[in-house]
Steps between C-alpha positions, in 0.01 A plus 500: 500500500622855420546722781525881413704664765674873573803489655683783646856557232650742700423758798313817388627903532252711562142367302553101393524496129417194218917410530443412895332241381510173355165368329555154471295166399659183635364119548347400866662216633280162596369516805710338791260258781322811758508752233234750355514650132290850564314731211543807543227683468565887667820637678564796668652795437663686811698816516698232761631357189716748394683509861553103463702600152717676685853349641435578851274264767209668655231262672563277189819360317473691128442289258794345302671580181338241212195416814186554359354806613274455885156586506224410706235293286170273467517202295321179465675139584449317108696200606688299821726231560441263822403673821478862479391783722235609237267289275418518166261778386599682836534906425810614750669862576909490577798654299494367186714714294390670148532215294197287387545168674646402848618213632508461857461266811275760632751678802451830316124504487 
């Protein structure tokens, strides 16, 4: 499955620009056993963001060069692998990124 993701290029001056980033579209993985693959289906968009661009740790670590980009988000679980902490169908709220598809064990959400 294709997974469209931004990830952050390089740490922004002054206003974040289209060369910060790094608009990608890679292959998901197979799922691994306790594993989640989330839709997508809103994310947030925070002033916090552009402070977690930034070099410098505030309440939360910034987010890495190449990471994609943190946001908060809503998505829907579309598939799962052995026991998991959500079933399938299940709509859940965590930090999901901006990309289109997660996978996760569920920690983050």
């Amino acid at each position: 499955m294709e997974n469209y993701a931004v990830r952050l290029a390089k740490r922004p001056i002054g206003l974040p620009e289209k060369s910060d980033w790094d608009f990608c579209s890679e292959q998901l993985g197979d799922l691994e056993d306790g594993q989640m693959l989330v839709e997508q289906k809103y994310i947030s968009l925070d002033p916090a963001m552009r402070g977690w661009m930034n070099a410098s740790r505030s309440y939360i670590k910034p987010v890495g060069i190449g990471e994609v980009m943190r946001a908060g988000s809503i998505g829907k679980v579309i598939a799962t692998k052995g026991k998991t902490a959500f079933n399938e169908g299940a709509f859940i709220v965590g930090v999901g990124g901006v990309q289109s598809y997660v996978i996760t064990d569920g920690r983050d959400w």
